[in-house]
C-alpha positions as CSV (number, residue, x, y, z in Angstrom):
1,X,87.5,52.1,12.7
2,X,87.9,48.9,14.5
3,X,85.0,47.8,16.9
4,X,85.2,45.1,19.2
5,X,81.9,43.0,19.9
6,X,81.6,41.4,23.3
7,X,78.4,39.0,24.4
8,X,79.3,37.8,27.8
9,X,77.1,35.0,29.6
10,X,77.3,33.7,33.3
11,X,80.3,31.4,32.4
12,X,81.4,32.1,28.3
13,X,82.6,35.2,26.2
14,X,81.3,35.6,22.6
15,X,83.6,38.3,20.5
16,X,83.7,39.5,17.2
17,X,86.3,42.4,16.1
18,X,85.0,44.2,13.1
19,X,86.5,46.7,10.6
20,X,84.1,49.1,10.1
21,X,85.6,50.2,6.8
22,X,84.1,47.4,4.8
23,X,82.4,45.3,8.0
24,X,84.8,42.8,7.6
25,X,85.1,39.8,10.5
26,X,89.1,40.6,11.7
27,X,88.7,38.4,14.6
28,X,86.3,36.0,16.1
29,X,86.4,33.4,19.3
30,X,84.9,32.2,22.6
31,X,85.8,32.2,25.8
32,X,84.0,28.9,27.8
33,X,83.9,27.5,31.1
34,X,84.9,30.5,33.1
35,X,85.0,30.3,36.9
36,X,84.8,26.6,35.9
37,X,87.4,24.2,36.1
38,X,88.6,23.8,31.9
39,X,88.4,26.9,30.9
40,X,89.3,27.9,27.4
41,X,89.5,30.6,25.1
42,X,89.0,29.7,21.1
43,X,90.0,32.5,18.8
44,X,90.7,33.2,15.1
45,X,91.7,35.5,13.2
46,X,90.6,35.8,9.9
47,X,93.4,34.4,7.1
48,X,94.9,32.3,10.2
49,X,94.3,28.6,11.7
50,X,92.4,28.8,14.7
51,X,93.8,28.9,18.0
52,X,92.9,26.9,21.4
53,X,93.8,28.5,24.5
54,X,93.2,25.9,27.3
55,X,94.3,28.5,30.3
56,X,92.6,29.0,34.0
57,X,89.9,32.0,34.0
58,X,88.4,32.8,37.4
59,X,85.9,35.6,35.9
60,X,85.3,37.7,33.1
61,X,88.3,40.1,33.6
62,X,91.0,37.5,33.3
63,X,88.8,36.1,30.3
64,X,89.0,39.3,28.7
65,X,93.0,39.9,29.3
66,X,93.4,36.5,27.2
67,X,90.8,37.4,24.4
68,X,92.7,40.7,24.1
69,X,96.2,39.3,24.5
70,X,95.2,36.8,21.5
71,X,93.9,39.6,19.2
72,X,97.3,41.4,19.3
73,X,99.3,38.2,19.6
74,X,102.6,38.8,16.7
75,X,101.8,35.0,15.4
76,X,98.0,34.6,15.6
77,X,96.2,38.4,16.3
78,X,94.6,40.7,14.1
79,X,96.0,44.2,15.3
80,X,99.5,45.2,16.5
81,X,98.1,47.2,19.4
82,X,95.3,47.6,21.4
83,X,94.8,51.1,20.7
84,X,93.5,50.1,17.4
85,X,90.3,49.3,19.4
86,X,88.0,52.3,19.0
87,X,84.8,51.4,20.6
88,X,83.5,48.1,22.3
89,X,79.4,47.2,21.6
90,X,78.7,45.0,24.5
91,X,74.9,42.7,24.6
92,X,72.8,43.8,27.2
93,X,69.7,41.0,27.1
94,X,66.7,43.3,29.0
95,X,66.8,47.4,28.9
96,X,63.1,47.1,30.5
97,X,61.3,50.4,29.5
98,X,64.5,52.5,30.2
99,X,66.5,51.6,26.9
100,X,64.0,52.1,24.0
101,X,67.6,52.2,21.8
102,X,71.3,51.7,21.9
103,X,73.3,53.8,23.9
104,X,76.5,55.1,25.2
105,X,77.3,53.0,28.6
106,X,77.2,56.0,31.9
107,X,77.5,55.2,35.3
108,X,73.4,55.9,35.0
109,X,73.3,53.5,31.9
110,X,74.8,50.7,33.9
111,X,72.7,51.9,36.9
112,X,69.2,51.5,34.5
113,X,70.9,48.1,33.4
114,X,71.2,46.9,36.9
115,X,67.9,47.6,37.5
116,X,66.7,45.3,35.5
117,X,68.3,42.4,36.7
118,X,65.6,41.3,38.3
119,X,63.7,40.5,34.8
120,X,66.7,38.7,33.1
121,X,68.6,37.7,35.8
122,X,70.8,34.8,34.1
123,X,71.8,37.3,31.4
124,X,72.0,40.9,32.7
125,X,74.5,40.3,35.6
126,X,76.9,38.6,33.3
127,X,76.3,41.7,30.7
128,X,77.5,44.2,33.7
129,X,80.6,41.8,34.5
130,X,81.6,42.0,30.6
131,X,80.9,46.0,30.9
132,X,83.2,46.7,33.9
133,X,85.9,44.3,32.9
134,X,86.0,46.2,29.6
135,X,85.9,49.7,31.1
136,X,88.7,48.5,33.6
137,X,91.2,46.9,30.7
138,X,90.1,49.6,28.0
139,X,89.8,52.9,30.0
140,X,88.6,55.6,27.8
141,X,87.7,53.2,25.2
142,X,83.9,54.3,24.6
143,X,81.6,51.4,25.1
144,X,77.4,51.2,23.5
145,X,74.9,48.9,25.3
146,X,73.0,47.2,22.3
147,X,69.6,45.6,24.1
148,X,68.0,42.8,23.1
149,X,64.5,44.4,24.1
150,X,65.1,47.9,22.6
151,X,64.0,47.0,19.5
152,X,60.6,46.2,20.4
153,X,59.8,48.9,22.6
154,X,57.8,50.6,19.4
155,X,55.2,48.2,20.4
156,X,51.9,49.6,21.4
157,X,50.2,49.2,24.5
158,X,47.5,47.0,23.1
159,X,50.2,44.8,22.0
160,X,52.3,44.7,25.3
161,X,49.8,44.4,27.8
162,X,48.7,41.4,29.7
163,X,45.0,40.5,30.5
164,X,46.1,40.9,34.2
165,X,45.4,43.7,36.6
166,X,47.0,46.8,35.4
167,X,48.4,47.8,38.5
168,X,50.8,44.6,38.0
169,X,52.8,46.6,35.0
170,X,52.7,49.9,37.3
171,X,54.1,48.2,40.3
172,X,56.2,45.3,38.6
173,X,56.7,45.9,34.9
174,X,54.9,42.6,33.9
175,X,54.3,43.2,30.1
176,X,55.7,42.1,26.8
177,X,59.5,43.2,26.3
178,X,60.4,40.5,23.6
179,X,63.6,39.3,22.7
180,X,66.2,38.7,19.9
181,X,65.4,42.3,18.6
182,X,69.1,43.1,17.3
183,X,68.5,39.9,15.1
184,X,64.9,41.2,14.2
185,X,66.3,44.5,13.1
186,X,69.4,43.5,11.3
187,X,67.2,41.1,9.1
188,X,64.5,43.5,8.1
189,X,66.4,45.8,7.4
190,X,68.6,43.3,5.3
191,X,65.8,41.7,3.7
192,X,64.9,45.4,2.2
193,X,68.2,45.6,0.8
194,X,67.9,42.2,-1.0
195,X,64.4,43.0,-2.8
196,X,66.2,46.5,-3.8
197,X,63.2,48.3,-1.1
198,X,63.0,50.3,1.2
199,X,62.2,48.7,4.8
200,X,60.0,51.5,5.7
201,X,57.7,50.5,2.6
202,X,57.3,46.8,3.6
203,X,55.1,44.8,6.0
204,X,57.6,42.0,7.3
205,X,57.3,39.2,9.3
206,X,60.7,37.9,10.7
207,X,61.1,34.1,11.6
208,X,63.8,33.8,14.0
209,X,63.9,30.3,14.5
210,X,66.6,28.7,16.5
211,X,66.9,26.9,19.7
212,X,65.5,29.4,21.1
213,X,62.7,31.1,18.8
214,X,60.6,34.0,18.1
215,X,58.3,35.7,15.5
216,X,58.4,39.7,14.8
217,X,55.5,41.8,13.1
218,X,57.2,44.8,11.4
219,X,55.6,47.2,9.3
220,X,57.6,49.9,8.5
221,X,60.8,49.4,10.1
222,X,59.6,49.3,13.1
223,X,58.3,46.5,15.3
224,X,54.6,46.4,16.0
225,X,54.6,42.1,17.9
226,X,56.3,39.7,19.2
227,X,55.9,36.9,20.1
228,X,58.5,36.4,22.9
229,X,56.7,37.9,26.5
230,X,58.2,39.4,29.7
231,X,60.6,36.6,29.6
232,X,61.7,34.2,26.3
233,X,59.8,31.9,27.9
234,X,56.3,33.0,26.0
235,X,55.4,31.9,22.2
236,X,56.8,29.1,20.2
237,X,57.6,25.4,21.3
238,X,61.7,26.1,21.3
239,X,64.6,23.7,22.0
240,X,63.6,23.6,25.7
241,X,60.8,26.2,26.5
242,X,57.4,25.4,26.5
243,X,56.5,28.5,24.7
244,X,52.6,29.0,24.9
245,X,50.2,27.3,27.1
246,X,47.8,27.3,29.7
247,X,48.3,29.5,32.3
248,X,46.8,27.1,34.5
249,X,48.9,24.7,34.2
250,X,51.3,26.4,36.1
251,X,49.9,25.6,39.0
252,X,48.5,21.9,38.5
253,X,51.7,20.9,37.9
254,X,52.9,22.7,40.6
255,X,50.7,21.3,43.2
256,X,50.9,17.2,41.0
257,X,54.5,17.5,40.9
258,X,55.5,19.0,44.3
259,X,57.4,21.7,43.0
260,X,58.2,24.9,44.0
261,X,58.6,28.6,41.5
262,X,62.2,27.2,40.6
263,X,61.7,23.3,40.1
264,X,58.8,25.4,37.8
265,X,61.0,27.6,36.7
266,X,63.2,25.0,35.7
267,X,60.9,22.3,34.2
268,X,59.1,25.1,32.0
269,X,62.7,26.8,30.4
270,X,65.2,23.7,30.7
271,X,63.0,20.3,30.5
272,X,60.0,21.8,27.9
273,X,59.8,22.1,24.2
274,X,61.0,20.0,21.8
275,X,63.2,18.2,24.5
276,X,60.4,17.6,27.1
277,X,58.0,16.3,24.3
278,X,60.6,13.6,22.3
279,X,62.8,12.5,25.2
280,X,65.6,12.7,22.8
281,X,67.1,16.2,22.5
282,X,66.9,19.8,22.3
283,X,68.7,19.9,19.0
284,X,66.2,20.1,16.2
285,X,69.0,18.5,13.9
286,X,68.3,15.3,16.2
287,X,64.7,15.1,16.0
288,X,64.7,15.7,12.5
289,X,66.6,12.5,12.2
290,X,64.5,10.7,14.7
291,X,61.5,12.2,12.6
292,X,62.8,10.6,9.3
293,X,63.4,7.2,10.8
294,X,59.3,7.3,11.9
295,X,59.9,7.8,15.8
296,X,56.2,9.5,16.2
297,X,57.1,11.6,19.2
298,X,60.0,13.7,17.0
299,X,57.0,13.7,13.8
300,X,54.3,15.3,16.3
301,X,56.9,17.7,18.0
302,X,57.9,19.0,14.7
303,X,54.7,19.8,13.1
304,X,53.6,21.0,16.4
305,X,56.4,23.9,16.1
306,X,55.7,24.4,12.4
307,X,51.7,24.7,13.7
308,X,52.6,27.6,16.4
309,X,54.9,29.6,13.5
310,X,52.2,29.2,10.9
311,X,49.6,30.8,13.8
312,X,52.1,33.5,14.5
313,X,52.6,33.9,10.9
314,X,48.8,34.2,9.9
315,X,47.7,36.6,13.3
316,X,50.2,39.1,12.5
317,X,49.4,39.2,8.8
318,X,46.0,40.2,10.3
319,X,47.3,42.5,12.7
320,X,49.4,44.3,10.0
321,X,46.4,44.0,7.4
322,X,49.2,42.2,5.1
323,X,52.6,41.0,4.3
324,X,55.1,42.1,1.9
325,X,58.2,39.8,3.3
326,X,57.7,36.5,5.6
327,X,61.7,36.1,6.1
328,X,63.6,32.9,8.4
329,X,66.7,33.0,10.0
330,X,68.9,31.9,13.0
331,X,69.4,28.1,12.9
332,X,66.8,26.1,11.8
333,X,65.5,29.1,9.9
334,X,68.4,29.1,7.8
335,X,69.7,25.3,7.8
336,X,65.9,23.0,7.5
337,X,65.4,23.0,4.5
338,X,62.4,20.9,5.6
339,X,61.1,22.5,8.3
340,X,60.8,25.8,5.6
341,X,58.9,23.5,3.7
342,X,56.4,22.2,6.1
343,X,56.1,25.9,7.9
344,X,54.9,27.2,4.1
345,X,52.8,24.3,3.1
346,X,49.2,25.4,3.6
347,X,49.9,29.2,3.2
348,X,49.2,29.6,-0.5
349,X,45.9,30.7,0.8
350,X,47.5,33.6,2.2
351,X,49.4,34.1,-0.8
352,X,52.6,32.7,-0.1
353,X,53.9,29.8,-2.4
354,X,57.3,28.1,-1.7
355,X,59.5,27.1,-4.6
356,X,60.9,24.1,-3.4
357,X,64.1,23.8,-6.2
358,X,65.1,27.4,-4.5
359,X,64.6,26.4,-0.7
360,X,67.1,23.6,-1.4
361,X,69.8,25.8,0.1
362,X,71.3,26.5,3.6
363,X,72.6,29.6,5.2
364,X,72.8,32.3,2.2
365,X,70.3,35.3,1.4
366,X,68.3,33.8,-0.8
367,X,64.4,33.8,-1.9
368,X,62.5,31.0,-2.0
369,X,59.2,32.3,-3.6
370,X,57.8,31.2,-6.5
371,X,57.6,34.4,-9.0
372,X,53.5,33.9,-8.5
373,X,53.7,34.3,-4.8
374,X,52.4,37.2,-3.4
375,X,54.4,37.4,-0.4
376,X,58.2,37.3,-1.2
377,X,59.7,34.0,0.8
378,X,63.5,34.6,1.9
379,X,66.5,33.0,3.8
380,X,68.1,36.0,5.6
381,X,71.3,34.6,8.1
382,X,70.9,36.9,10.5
383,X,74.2,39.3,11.9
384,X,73.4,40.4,15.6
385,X,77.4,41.2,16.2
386,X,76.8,43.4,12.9
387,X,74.3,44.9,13.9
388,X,75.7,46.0,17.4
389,X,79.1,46.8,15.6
390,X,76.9,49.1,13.6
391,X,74.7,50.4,16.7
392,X,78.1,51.1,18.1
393,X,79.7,53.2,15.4
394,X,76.9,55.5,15.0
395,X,76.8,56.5,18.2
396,X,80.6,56.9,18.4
397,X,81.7,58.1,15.4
């Protein structure tokens, strides 16, 4: 069975075609700038060169025409013929309270998914384009919805609520949702596999650590914290979010600064973290090299974010009473070999001991524990299009 992965933003196309046999990549590309004037659609097929597509696309629909002509192009595709397409897993960012797991898209399912535009609304519109443009170019094709948030809706209450009125989450849903939970899930469970366990028998905490960045407590399989909030604006310092702070700073800076909710808005999710604090980028690769040249702004943003994961690392140790795992991933997680380093440095305490000949290694499953450390150490790359592929067969099968 072949599935088709699709992750649609407001103006790009992610895509992934899987074989479900032996979860083998068939095809992979991107479709950029759509709507915008030089638009273009990178694809490869597996065994092929890649391809570079530089045609006009006016919305997702004529984005998707091109990413499905190229995957049954005779020179450079992957399949003869569309039929060999049996299910499409689509990213939806924010199922709310509605979507606790993946499901089959309905007319109600897209209904539920519409309804919660108003709590992701960069991402969920552009997950509903991607939907219909599928369902109108595939029809009968079945197609899962694969949330970001589902994952973490195992939470309890005393985890998700806010110290604010509680007739706030009645009326408005303000809680806790969380975020990057396919990528949590995937790595737990993976991380089980590696030390031969099972993941229902292991207390893990999962480092997903990327531009944008959050920390999961799972005990069991199943997720218990987060520290992403009712947006992924809440928890660590990331590429451009401010992560935690203040709440009264919102609005001091708001009243200094003349601005109104969006100039907020903006200044808190696109001008913040590691960005906002150097002057020099949101790329972490690029204050790691301003860091190693001595430029003290990129030395005190970086140990700043290696401070807030070390907090989140040592609370929900305490809130688990434990840790088997303490796992990275995503970019950074995977690639800084550095960053690992100074994140660990200081936990022996807490019985975790970095090897450092074994953390000298970049995006492979690996364990980076000394054999005296009480909490195993690992590099997992994480496999969100895997894991939705997966998600996506189950329910389809």
């Amino acid at each position: 069975m072949n599935i088709l992965v699709i992750n649609c933003g407001s103006s790009s196309l992610k895509y992934q075609l899987i074989n479900m046999e032996d979860e083998s990549v068939m095809a992979i590309g991107l479709a950029e700038r759509i709507g915008i004037e030089g638009s273009v659609v990178k694809h490869q097929t597996t065994g092929k060169d890649k391809v570079t597509i530089e045609q006009p696309m006016n919305d997702h629909k004529d984005a998707l025409k091109i990413v499905l002509d190229s995957i049954v192009n005779e020179e450079y595709g992957a399949i003869k013929d569309m039929k060999e397409i049996s299910a499409v897993g689509h990213r939806v960012v924010h199922g709310g309270e509605k979507f606790t797991t993946s499901v089959v898209i309905t007319p109600e399912v897209k209904k539920g998914i519409e309804d919660c535009v108003e709590l992701a609304p960069l991402h969920n519109p552009a997950n509903l384009i991607g939907i219909n443009a599928c369902q109108e170019i595939l029809p009968g094709v079945p197609m899962v919805g694969v949330f970001d948030t589902a994952f973490h809706q195992t939470m309890p209450k005393s985890s998700y609520l806010y110290g604010l009125p509680y007739e706030l989450y009645e009326k408005y849903g303000v809680r806790r949702y969380g975020f990057h939970g396919t990528s949590h899930k995937y790595v737990s469970k993976r991380a089980a596999d590696i030390l031969g366990k099972n993941v229902e028998d292991l207390k893990i905490i999962t480092c997903h650590l990327g531009n944008g960045a959050s920390i999961a407590a799972v005990d069991g399989g199943v997720c218990k914290d987060t520290s992403m909030g009712f947006t992924p604006l809440e928890g660590l310092i990331m590429g451009t979010r401010c992560g935690d702070m203040d709440p009264a700073i919102v609005p001091f800076i708001m009243e200094k600064e003349g601005l109104d909710s969006n100039g907020l808005s903006t200044l808190m999710n696109k001008k913040s973290g590691v960005l906002g604090m150097t002057g020099i980028s949101s790329d972490f690769r690029d204050i790691e090299g301003a860091a190693s040249e001595g430029n003290e702004k990129a030395i005190v943003a970086i140990d700043a974010y290696c401070k807030r994961v070390k907090k989140y690392i040592g609370s929900y140790m305490a809130e688990m009473g434990g840790v088997d795992v303490v796992l990275f991933t995503a970019g950074i997680g995977e690639n800084s070999i550095s960053m690992r380093e100074q994140i660990c440095e200081g936990l022996e305490g807490l019985g975790m001991k970095i090897d450092k000949e074994k953390n000298n290694v970049r995006g492979k499953d690996t364990v980076i524990s000394t054999e005296d450390s009480q909490v195993k150490l690992l590099i997992v790359p994480t496999n969100e299009e895997l894991m939705i592929a997966r998600d996506t067969l189950e329910l389809v099968k």
